[in-house]
Structures are given as structure tokens and as C-alpha cells.
GULUMTI-645078 format. One record per residue (C-alpha): residue in one letter; y, z, x. Coordinates in steps of 0.001 Angstrom, whole numbers. Each point is the difference from the previous one (the first is absolute). Layout:
BEGIN
+---------+---------+---------+---------+
! residuo !       y !       z !       x !
+---------+---------+---------+---------+
!       A !       Y !       Z !       X !
...
+---------+---------+---------+---------+
//
This chain:
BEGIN
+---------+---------+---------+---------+
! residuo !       y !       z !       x !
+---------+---------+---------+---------+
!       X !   50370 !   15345 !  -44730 !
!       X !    -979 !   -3393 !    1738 !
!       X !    -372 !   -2760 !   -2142 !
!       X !   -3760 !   -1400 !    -827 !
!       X !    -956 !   -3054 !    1245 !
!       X !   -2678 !   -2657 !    -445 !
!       X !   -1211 !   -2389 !    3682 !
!       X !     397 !   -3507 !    -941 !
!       X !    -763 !   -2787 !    2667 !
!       X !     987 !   -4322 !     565 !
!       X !    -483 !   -1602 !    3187 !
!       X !    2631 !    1565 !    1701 !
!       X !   -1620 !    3668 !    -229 !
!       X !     367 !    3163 !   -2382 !
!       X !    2800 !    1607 !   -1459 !
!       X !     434 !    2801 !   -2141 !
!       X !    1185 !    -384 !   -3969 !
!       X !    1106 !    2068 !   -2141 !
!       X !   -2887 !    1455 !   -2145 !
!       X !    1552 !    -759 !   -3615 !
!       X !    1672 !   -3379 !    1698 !
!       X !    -923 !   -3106 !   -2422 !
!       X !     879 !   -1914 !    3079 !
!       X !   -1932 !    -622 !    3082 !
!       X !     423 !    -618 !    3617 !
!       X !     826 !   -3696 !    -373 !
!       X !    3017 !    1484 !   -1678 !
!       X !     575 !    2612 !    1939 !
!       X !     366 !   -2266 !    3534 !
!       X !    2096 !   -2770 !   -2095 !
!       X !    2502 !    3143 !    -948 !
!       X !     306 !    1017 !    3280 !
!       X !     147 !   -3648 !    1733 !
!       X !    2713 !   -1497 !   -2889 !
!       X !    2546 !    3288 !    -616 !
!       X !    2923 !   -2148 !     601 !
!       X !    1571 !     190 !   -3372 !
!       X !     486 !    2134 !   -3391 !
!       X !    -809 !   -3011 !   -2020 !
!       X !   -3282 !     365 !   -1010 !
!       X !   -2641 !   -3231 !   -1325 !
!       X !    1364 !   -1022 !   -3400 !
!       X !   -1814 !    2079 !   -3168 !
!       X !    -661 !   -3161 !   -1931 !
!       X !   -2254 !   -1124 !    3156 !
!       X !   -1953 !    2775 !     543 !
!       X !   -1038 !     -57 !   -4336 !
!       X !    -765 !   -4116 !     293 !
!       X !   -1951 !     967 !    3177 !
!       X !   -1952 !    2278 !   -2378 !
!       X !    -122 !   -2468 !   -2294 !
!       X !   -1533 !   -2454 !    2240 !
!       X !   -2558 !    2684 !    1367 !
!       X !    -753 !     517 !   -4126 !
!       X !    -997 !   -3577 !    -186 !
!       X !   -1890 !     -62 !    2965 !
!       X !   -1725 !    3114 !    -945 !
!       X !   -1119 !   -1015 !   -3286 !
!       X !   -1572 !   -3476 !    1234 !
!       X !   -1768 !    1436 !    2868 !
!       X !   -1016 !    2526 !   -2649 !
!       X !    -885 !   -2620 !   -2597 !
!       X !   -2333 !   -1865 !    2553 !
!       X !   -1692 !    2846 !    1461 !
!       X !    1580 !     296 !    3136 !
!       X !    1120 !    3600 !   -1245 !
!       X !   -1807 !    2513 !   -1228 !
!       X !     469 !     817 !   -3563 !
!       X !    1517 !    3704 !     774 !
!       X !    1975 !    -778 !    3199 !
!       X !    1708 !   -3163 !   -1597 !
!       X !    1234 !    1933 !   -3283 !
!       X !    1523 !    3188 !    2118 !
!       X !    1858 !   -2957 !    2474 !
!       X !    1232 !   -1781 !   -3482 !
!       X !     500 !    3133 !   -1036 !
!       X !    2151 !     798 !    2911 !
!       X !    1458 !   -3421 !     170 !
!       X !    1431 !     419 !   -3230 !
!       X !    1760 !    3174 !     866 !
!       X !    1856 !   -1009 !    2750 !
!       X !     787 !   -3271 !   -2015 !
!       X !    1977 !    2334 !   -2461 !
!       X !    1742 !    1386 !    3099 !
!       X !   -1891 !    3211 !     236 !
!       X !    -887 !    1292 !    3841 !
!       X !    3836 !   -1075 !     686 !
!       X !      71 !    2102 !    2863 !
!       X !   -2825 !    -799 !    2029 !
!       X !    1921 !   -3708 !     308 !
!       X !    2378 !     973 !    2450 !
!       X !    -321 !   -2813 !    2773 !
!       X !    3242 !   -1570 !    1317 !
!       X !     610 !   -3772 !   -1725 !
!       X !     598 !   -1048 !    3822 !
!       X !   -3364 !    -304 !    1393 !
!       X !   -2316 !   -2592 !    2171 !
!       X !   -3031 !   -1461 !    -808 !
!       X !    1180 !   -1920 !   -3509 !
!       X !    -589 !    2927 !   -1808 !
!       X !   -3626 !    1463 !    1003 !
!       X !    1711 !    3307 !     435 !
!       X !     857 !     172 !   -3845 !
!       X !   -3320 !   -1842 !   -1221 !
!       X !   -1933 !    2836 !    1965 !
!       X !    2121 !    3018 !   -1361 !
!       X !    -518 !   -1545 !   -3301 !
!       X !   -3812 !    -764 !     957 !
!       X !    -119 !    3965 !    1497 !
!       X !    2074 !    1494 !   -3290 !
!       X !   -2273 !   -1975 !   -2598 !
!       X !   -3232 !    1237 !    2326 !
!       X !     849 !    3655 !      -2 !
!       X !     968 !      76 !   -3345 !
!       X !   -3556 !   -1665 !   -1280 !
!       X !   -1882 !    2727 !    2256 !
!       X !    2174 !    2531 !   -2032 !
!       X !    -738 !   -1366 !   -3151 !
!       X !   -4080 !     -87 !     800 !
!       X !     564 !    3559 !     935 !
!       X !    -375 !    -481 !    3841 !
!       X !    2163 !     788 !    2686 !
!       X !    2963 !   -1869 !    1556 !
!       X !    -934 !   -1705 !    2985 !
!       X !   -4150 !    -782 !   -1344 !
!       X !     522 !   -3558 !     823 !
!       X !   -3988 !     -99 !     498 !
!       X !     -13 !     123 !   -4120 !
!       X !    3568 !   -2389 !     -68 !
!       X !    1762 !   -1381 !    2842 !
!       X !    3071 !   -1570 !    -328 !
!       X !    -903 !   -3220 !    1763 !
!       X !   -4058 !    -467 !    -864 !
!       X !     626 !    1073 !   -3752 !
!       X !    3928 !    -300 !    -955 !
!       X !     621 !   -3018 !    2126 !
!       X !   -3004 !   -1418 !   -1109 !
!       X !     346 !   -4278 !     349 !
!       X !    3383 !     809 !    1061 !
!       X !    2396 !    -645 !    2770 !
!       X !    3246 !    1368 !      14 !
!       X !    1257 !   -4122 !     911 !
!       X !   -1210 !    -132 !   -3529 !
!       X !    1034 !    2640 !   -2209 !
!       X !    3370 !     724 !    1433 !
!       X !    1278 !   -3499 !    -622 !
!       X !   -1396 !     356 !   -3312 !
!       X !    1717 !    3168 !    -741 !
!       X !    2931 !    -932 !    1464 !
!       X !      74 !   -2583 !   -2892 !
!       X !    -426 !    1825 !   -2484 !
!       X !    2240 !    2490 !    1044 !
!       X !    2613 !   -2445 !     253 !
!       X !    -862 !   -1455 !   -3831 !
!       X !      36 !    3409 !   -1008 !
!       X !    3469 !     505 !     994 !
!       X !    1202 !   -3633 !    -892 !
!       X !    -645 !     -36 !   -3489 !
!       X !    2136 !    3365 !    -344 !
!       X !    2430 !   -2248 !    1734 !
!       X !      84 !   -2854 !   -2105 !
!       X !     325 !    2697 !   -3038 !
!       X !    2876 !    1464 !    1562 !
!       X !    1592 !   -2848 !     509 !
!       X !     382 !   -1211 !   -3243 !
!       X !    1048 !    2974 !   -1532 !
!       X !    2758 !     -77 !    2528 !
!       X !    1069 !   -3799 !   -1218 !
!       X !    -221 !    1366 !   -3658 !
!       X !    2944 !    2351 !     643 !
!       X !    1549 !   -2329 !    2232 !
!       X !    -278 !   -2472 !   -3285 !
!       X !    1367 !    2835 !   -2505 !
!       X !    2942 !     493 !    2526 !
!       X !     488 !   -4472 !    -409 !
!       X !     235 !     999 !   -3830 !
!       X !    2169 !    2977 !     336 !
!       X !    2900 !   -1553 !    2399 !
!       X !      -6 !   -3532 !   -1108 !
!       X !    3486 !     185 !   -1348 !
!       X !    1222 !    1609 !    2668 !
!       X !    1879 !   -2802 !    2387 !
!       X !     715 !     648 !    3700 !
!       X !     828 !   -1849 !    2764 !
!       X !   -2192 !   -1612 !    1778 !
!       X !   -1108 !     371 !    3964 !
!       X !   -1087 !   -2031 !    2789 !
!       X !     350 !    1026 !    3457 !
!       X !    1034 !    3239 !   -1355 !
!       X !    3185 !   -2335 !    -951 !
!       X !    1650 !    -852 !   -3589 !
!       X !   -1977 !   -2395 !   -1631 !
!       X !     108 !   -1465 !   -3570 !
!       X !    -953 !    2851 !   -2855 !
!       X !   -3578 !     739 !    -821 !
!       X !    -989 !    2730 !   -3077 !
!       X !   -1722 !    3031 !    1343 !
!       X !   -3142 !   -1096 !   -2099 !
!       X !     145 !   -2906 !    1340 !
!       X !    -672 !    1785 !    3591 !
!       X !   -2360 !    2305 !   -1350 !
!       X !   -1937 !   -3003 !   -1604 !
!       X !    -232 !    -895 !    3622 !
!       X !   -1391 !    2588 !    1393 !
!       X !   -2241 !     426 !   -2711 !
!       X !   -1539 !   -3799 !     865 !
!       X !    -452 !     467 !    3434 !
!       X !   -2012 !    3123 !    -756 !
!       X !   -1939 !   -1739 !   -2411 !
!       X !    -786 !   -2614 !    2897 !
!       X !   -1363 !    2986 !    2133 !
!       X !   -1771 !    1479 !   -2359 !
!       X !   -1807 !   -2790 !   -1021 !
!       X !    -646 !   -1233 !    3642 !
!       X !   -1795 !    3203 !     398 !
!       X !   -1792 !     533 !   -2768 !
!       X !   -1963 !   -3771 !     524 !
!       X !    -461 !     721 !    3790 !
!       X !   -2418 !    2636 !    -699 !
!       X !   -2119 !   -2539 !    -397 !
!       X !    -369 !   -1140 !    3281 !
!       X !    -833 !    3807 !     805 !
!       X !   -3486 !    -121 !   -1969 !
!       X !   -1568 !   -1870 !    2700 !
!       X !   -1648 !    2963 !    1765 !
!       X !   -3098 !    -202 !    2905 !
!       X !   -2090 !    3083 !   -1284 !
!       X !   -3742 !   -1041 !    1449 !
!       X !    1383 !   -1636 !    3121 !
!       X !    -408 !    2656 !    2295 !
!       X !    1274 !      -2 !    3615 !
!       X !     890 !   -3629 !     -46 !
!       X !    -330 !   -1442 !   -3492 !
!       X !   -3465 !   -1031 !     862 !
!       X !   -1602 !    2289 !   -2398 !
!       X !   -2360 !    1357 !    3276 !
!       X !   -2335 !    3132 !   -1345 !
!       X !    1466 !    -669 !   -3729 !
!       X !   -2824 !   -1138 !   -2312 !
!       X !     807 !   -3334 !   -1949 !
!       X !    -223 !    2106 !   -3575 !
!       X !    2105 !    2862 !    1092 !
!       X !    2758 !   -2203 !    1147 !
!       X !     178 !   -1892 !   -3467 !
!       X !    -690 !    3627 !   -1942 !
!       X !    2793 !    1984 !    2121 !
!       X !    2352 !   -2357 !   -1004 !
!       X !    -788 !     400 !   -3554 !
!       X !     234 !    3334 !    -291 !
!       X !    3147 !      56 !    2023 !
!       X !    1466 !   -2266 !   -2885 !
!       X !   -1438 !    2188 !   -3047 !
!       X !    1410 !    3376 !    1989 !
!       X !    3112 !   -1258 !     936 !
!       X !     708 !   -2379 !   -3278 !
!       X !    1541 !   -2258 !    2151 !
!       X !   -1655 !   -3795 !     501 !
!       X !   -1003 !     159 !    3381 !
!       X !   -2095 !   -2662 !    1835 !
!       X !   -1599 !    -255 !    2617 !
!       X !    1901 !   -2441 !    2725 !
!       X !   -2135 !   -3640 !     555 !
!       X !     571 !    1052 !    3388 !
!       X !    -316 !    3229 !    1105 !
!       X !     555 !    -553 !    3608 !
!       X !    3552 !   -1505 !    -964 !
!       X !     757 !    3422 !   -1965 !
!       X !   -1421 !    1828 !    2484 !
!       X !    2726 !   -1218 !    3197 !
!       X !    2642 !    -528 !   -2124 !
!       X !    2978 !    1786 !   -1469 !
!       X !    2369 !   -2500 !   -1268 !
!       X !    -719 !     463 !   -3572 !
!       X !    1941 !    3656 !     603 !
!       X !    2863 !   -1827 !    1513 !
!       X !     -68 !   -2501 !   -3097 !
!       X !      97 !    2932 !   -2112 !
!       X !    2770 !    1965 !    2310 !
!       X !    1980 !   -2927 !     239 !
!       X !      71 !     -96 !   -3863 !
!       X !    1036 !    3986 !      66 !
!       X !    3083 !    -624 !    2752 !
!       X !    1213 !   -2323 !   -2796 !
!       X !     295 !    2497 !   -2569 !
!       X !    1123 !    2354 !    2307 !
!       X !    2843 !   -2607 !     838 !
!       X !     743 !    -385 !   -3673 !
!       X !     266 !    3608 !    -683 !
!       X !    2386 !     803 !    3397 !
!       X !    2343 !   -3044 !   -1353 !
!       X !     617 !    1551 !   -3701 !
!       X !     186 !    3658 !    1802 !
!       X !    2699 !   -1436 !    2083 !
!       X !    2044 !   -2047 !   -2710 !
!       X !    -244 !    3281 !   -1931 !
!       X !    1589 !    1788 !    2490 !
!       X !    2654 !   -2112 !     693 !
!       X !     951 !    -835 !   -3720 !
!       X !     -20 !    4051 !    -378 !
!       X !    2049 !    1204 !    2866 !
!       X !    3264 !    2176 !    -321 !
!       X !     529 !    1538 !   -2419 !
!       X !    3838 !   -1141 !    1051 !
!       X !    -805 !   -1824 !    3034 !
!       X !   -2733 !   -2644 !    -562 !
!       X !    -477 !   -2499 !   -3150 !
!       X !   -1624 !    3321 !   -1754 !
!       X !    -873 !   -3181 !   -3014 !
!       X !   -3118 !    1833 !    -829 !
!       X !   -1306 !    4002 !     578 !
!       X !   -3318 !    1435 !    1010 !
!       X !   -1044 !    2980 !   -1300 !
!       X !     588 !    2771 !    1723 !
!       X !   -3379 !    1376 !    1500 !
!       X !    1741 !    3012 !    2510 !
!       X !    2767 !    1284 !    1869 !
!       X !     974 !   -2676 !    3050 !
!       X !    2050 !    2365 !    2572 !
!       X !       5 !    3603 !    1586 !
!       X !    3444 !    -889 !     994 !
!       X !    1850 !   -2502 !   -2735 !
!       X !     108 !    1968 !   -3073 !
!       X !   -1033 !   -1919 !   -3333 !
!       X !   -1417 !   -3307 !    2017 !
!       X !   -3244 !   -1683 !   -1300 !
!       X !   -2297 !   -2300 !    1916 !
!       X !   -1727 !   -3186 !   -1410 !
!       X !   -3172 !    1621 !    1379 !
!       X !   -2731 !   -1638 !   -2020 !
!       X !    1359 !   -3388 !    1102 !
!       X !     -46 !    1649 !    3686 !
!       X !   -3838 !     758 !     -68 !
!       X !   -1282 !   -3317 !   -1694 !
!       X !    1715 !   -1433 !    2742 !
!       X !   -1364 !    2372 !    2515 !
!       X !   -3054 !    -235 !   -1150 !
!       X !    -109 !   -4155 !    -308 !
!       X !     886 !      38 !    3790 !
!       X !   -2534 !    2062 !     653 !
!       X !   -2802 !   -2645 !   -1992 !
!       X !    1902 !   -2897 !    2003 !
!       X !    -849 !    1449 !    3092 !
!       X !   -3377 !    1053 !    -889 !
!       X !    -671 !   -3659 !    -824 !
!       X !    1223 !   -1010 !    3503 !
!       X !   -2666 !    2506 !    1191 !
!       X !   -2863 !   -1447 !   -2135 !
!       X !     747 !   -3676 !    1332 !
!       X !      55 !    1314 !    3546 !
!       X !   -3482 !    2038 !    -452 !
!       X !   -1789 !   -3014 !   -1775 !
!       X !     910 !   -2107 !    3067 !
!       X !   -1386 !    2455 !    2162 !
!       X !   -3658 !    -558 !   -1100 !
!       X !   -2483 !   -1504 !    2343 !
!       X !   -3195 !   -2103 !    -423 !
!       X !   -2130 !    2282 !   -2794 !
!       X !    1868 !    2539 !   -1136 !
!       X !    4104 !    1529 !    -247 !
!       X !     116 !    3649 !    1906 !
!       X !    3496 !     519 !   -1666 !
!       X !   -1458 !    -126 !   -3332 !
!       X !     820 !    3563 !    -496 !
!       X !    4169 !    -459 !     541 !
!       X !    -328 !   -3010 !   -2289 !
!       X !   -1841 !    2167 !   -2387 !
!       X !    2748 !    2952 !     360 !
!       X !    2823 !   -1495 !    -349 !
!       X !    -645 !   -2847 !   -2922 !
!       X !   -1659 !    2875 !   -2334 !
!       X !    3286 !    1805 !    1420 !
!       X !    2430 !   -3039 !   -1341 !
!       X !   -1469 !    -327 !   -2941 !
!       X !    -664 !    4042 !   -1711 !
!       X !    3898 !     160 !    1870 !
!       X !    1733 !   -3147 !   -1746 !
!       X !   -1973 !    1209 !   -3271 !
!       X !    1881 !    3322 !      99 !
!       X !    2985 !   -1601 !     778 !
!       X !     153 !   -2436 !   -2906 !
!       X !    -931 !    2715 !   -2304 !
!       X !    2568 !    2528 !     961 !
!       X !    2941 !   -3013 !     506 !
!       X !    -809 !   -1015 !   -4052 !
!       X !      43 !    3452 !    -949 !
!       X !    2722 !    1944 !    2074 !
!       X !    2097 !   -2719 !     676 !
!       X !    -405 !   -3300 !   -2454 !
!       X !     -73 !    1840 !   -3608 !
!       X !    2736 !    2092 !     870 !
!       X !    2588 !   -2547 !    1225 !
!       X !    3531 !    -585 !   -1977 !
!       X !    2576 !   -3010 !     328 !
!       X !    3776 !     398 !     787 !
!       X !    1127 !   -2682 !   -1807 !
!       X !    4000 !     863 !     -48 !
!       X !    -607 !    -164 !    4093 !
!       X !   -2126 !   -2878 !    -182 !
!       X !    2831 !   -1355 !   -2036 !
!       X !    3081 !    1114 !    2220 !
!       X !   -1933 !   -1355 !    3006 !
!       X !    -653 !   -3372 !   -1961 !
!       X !    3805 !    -349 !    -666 !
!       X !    1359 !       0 !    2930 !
!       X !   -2768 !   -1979 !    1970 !
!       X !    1409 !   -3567 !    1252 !
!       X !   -3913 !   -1439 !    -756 !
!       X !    1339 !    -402 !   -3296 !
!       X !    1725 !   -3238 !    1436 !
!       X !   -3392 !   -1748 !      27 !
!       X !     441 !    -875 !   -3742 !
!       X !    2975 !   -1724 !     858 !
!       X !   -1861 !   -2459 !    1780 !
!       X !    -272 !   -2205 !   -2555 !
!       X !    3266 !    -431 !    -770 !
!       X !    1938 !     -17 !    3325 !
!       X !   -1880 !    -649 !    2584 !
!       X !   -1169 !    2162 !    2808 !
!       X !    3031 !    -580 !    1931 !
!       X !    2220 !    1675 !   -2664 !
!       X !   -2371 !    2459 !    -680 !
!       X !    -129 !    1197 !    3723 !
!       X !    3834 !     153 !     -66 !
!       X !    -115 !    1897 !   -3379 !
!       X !   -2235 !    2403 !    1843 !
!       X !    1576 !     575 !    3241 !
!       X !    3293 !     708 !   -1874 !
!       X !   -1723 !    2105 !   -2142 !
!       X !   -1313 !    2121 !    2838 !
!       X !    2995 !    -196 !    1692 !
!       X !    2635 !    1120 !   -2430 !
!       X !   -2859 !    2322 !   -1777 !
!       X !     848 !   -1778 !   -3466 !
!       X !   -2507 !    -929 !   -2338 !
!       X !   -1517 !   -3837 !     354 !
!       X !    1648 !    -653 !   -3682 !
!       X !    3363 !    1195 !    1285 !
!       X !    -205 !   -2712 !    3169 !
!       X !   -1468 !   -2653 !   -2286 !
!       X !    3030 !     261 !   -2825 !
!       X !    2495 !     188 !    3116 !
!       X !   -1338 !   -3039 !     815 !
!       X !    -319 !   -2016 !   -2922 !
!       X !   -3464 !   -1141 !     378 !
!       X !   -1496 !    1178 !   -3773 !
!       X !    2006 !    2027 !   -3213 !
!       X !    -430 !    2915 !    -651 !
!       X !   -2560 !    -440 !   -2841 !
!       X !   -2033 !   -2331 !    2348 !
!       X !    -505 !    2658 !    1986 !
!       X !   -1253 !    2179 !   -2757 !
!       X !   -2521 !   -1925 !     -73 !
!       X !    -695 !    -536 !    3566 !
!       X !      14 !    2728 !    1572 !
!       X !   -2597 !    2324 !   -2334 !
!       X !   -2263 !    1939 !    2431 !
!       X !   -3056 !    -140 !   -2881 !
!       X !      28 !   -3558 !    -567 !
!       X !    -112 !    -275 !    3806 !
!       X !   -3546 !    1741 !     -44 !
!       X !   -1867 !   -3345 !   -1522 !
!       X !    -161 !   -3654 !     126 !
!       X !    2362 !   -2494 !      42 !
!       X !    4270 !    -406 !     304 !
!       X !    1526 !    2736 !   -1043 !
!       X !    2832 !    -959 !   -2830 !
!       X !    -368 !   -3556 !    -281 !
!       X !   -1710 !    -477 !   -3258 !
!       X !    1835 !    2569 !   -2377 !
!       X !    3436 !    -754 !    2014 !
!       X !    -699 !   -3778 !     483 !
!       X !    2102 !     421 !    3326 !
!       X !   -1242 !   -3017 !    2610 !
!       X !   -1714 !     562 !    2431 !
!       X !    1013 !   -1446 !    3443 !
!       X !    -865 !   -3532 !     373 !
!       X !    -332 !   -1147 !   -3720 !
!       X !    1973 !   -1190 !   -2430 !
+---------+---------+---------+---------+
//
């Protein structure tokens, strides 16, 4: 049985559409011109787009430019899709031209067809509501895809910002845990002088703490939207009161303080305030990829590596090696923070591409910044709680590995110079003795001088290790 079908026409001629299609036949060219991919335009756009269409409903509405009964059924319909209903009839590929007309018409078409349905009349009546004269009403998709685009992207940040601290609150109960368990140091992936595990976890917990709060104050500079500018940012066709009372509603729908730029022409052309906001992404994604890699390292073996700490084990890691586990939650936070670091080289290269008026890449910025940020999210999470909460210290291997390391030497410093000290160590390495075994051969402190010296936990703080309790002098004073 063929399928029924509804004639829809644009400037380029008629097509047929599916009869129970939301969509239209701006959609319907823009899915056959842009099938280049399987990623599809991000959710969380397509609901603020809504949202945005919502606001400029109601105003238009509010002022009389609507009629009473056609501006509730498009709320009405705005609000739907808003809550992600109609999912399927957003199906456009996020690589398109034309900074993003091809999604501000489906959602245009969607939120049109939908309204007729809602009135009782058919899909495709665009006499009673057309998608442009009636759903883009004071609109211009120059307008109310930037617009969307940021709050998408605040949307998405602040779940961010969440995630990330809940992520630095484990990484803080971890600094409590292992802070009396001493290990050696490493820099250069080379013996250095002994840190406590806590005392790395503290670390990582502060530099997550940096990110997090570096995000959550740059959504700020995302409020700043140009909703009422139009094509340009000149406001052309957009009364005076409906560009102050679109924006208002836009803030009471969304709860988010938006404002309306002091120059809309500025926030019109230009996309640097996404590569602001990127940038500030690639550095948690940095952050995150660093610990995921020191975790790795600090856990591999079980017999062959450091193995000073162990990740819980999440599945099987071979079809061949019987009984082997992968640090695989450590693997895809760093897979996935490669993936935002690129994406933020992609942003910076589409923002540069804009000319005079307006940015045509706005829809790969759009794609892949809402992409970094609802990815990194899920990252964080699932790194706190399948990886993080779970992880145990070693600290008989951190302990064996601390014994025989020759960075122990550095607390000799004090006492015999760097000179000696290198000598203790090379013989040390050499001969594979201990560095107390070299420095009794050689005379240079007693035996309980050394006691004091060379403790690995009073190595983890401030000051010369043994010279106060011992009252052994220190090189160069009497």
C-alpha cells in the first residue's frame, strides 16, 4: 500500500511529505543535502530551540501579533518538544550549511504541524500556521540559534560544574584515606623523594577544584544572548517591545539570567565566547586525562608494574590471557578527554572562519561543544563512581619500592653534601645495597643518625629531615 502524502512547496518547487510527517520540506531537502554522518544535532539544542520559539511565541502573543488560539496551540507545541517529545521528527545531520537554518526550520516546521494538530487541522494548513509567518514570527534563525546554542551550552555546563565537584570530593576522601601511606616519589617517571598517596590525591583533588570552579563562573559570560537582533543584530522587522519582552520571558522560562547583548551585531558575528567556554572545557579534560594516566601507571602489574594502588575491577580484559584485568575506566576518561581536546581545536578553527555578519559554521561549533560538555559530564560521573570510590593502596609495595629507591639520598643533603650523596647513590645502584649500607661503609653518619635521616614520612613535609630531634649539623654550620 503506497504511503500518503501531503504537496508542500519553497522556492525551489514541490515535493511530496509524508502525510503524518511533523516535518516539512525545508527538512526534508536539508536531510537529503547534509546525510554525511550518523551524528545527529545535539537533543539539548533542539529543546532550547523550543524554548526560544516559547518565548517568542508568548510575546508576539502577548502584544497581539498572534492570535489568541494560534499562539496557545504553538506554546502549546513549543512546550512539548521542549520536554523532548516529537524526538523523531529531529533527525537532521549536526553537519550542515547555512549556520543552522536547516535545524531552525525543522524545528519551525515540527512546532507548525504540531499547532495545526492541536487546533484540530491538518498537517501541512500553513494558511491557518506557517512555520515562518506565525512560528518564526520576529525571528531570524541568526537570532535564535545563537541564543539556543547558549543555552544549550549553560544547560550542559552547570551539570558539568556539578560533576566536577563530586569527582574532587572522592578524590578528597581518597587524600584522607591514604595519607599514611608513604611512597616514593616520581618525576620524569624517575625516583624522586617520597610523597604520601593522600598527598597525591590531595592534588588531584585541587586541580579539579580549579576546573570546576573555572567553569562554573564562565557561564556567565554565556548569558549574553542576541534574541531580537534578527539577521544582523540590527533588530530589522523586530518591534522595540518584543525585543525587550522576548528576552524576559526567555529568562523566566529558562531560569537562567539572560540579557540581552549591548550589542547585538557583536553577538551576532561572533563566536569567541564558545571558544572561551571550550577552552575552559579542554582544561578539565586535560586534568581528568592526567589523573587517568597516573592511575594507570601507579596500578600496573599485578607483578610487573609499581601495582602501589588497585582499581576495581569493572570486566574481564582478554579473550586470550586468562585472569588479566584492564584499567578501563581510566582508558575511556582519557579517550574521551582527547576527544573534548580535539573538539576544542575544532571550535577555535570554526569561530575563525566567520565572515563580516554572521559564522556559517555555527552548527559544528554548536555540535561538538554541547558534545564536550554532556561527554566530559558522563565521564566525571562514571570515573568517581566506577573507578575513584573503589580504589585500594598497596602500602607493603609502596613500602618495598620506597626501600630500595636511591631518592632517599636527598635527605642526606644536608649533612654531606651533594657530592657524597651522588657517590652514596651510584654505589648504591651499583652494588644493589641499600643507601644506609653505602653510607655506614663509608663513615659519613652512625647508625642512629641515620635513623633519623633517612625516614620516608618525615620526608613528605617541610624542613631538614633529622636535624632537630638528632641535633646532627648540618653542612656548613657549626
Amino acid at each position: 500500500m503506497p504511503m500518503s502524502t501531503r504537496q508542500e512547496h519553497d522556492l525551489l518547487g514541490t515535493r511530496e511529505v509524508p502525510a503524518t510527517a511533523y516535518y516539512g520540506i525545508h527538512t526534508l531537502r536539508a536531510a537529503e543535502n547534509f546525510n554525511v554522518s550518523r551524528a545527529r544535532v545535539h537533543p539539548e539544542l533542539i529543546k532550547a530551540l523550543a524554548t526560544v520559539k516559547e518565548a517568542a511565541a508568548r510575546a508576539n502573543l502577548d502584544l497581539g501579533y498572534l492570535p489568541a488560539e494560534k499562539g496557545r496551540a504553538i506554546i502549546t507545541a513549543c512546550q512539548e518538544v521542549a520536554r523532548g517529545e516529537l524526538a523523531d521528527q529531529f533527525f537532521l545531520d549536526a553537519y550542515q550549511g547555512g549556520a543552522g537554518t536547516s535545524t531552525n526550520m525543522n524545528v519551525n516546521e515540527v512546532i507548525a504541524n504540531r499547532a495545526l494538530e492541536i487546533l484540530g487541522r491538518p498537517k501541512g494548513d500553513y494558511a491557518t500556521i506557517h512555520p515562518i509567518d506565525h512560528v518564526n514570527l520576529h525571528q531570524s534563525t541568526n537570532d535564535v540559534y545563537p541564543t539556543a546554542m547558549r543555552v544549550a551550552a549553560i544547560r550542559l555546563l552547570l551539570p558539568l560544574a556539578d560533576e566536577l565537584a563530586k569527582l574532587q570530593e572522592a578524590l578528597q576522601e581518597k587524600e584522607a584515606a591514604f595519607a599514611g601511606v608513604v611512597k616514593i616519589g616520581r618525576t620524569e617517571l624517575q625516583d624522586a623523594v617520597p610523597v604520601t598517596l593522600g598527598q597525591e590525591f590531595g592534588a588531584y583533588a585541587q586541580a579539579i577544584s580549579r576546573d570546576r570552579w573555572r567553569l562554573y563562573k564562565v557561564e556567565e559570560r554565556l548569558r549574553q544572548v542576541n534574541l531580537g537582533g534578527t539577521a544582523t543584530g540590527t533588530g530589522l522587522n523586530a518591534p522595540l517591545k518584543y525585543i525587550y519582552l522576548v528576552n524576559d520571558y526567555l529568562r523566566r522560562l529558562t531560569g537562567i539570567g539572560l540579557a540581552r547583548a549591548e550589542n547585538m551585531i557583536d553577538a551576532t558575528q561572533n563566536m569567541d565566547v564558545f571558544v572561551e567556554v571550550s577552552g575552559l572545557v579542554k582544561a578539565a579534560a586535560v586534568t581528568m586525562h592526567k589523573i587517568a594516566s597516573d592511575l594507570r601507571f601507579m596500578a600496573a602489574g599485578p607483578r610487573g608494574g609499581p601495582a602501589e594502588i588497585n582499581l576495581p575491577e569493572r570486566q574481564a580484559g582478554s579473550s586470550i590471557m586468562p585472569g588479566k584485568v584492564n584499567p578501563v575506566i581510566p582508558e575511556m576518561v582519557s579517550q574521551v578527554a582527547m576527544q573534548v581536546m580535539a573538539n576544542d581545536n575544532l571550535i577555535a578553527m570554526a569561530a575563525s572562519q566567520g565572515q563580516l555578519e554572521l559564522n556559517p559554521f555555527a552548527p559544528l561549533i554548536a555540535h561538538t561543544l554541547l558534545e564536550s560538555l554532556a561527554m566530559l559530564a558522563a565521564a566525571a560521573r562514571i570515573f568517581r563512581s566506577e573507578c575513584i570510590t573503589g580504589i585500594t593502596a598497596n602500602p607493603e609495595r609502596c613500602q618495598e619500592l620506597l626501600a630500595v629507591s636511591p631518592a632517599l639520598a636527598t635527605a642526606l643533603l644536608p649533612y654531606i653534601g651533594y657530592e657524597k650523596a651522588t657517590e652514596v647513590v651510584r654505589g648504591a645502584v651499583v652494588s644493589s645495597r641499600s643507601i644506609k649500607e653505602i653510607v655506614l661503609e663509608k663513615g659519613y653518619l652512625t647508625s642512629d643518625e641515620l635513623e633519623n635521616v633517612l625516614t620516608p614520612a618525615a620526608m613528605t613535609k617541610p624542613g631538614t629531615v633529622g636535624a632537630v630531634k638528632q641535633g646532627i649539623k648540618e653542612k656548613g654550620k657549626a
